[in-house]
C-alpha positions as CSV (number, residue, x, y, z in Angstrom):
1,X,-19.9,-14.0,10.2
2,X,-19.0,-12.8,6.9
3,X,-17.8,-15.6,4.3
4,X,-14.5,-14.4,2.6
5,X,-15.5,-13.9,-0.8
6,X,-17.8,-11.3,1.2
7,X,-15.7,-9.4,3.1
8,X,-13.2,-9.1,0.1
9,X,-16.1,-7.5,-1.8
10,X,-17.0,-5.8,1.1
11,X,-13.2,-4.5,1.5
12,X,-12.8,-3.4,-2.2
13,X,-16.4,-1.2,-2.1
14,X,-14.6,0.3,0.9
15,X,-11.4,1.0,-0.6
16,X,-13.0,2.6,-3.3
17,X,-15.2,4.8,-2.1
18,X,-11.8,5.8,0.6
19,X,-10.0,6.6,-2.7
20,X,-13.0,8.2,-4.4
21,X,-13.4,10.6,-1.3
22,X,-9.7,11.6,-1.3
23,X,-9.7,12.2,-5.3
24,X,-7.4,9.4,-5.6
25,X,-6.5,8.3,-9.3
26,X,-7.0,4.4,-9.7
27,X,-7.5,1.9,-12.1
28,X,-10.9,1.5,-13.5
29,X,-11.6,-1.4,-11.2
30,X,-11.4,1.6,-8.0
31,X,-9.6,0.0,-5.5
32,X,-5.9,0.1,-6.7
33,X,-3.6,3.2,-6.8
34,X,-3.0,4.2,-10.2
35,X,0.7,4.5,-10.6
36,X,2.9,2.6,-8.0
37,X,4.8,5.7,-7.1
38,X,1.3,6.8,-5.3
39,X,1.6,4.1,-2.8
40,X,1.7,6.0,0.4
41,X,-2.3,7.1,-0.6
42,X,-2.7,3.1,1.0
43,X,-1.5,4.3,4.5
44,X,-4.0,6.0,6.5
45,X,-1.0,7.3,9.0
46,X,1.3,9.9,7.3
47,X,4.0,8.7,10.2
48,X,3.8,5.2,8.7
49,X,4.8,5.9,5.5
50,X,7.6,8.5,6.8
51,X,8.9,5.8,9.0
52,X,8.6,3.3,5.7
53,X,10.7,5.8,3.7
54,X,12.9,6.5,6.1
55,X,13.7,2.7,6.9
56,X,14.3,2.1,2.6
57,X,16.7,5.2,2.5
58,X,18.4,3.8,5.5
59,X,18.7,0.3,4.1
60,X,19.5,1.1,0.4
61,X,22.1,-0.6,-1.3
62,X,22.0,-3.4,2.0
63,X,21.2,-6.6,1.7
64,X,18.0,-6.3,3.8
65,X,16.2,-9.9,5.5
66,X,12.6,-10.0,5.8
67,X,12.3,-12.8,8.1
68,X,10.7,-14.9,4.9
69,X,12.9,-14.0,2.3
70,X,15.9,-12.0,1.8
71,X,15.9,-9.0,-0.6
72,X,18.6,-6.6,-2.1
73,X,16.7,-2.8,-1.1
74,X,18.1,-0.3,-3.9
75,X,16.3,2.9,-4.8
């Protein structure tokens, strides 16, 4: 069984090389998107990120409740 600081490591070398492959820009460290606006490169599924867009257009402006928190969705 893999100890955490392990599989961490083991999950940014992963994420990296993903990123790499797709020609992904990142920060030096490899496994984080450069700009924020790139997030949907983290979601393997195109569908999932249409469906995430989708749900923030829908909920704009509405006071939207996470189950842990409750946070005001604006665009």
């Amino acid at each position: 069984m893999l100890k955490r600081n392990n599989l961490v490591k083991r999950l940014y070398k992963q994420t990296a090389a993903y990123f790499k492959k797709k020609s992904y820009a990142t920060l030096k460290c490899g496994y984080i998107l450069k700009e924020y606006e790139d997030w949907k490169n983290n979601i393997i599924l195109p569908e999932v990120a249409d469906y995430i867009v989708k749900k923030r257009e829908d909920s704009a402006g509405k006071d939207t409740h996470t189950g842990l928190y409750s946070i005001q969705v604006s665009n």
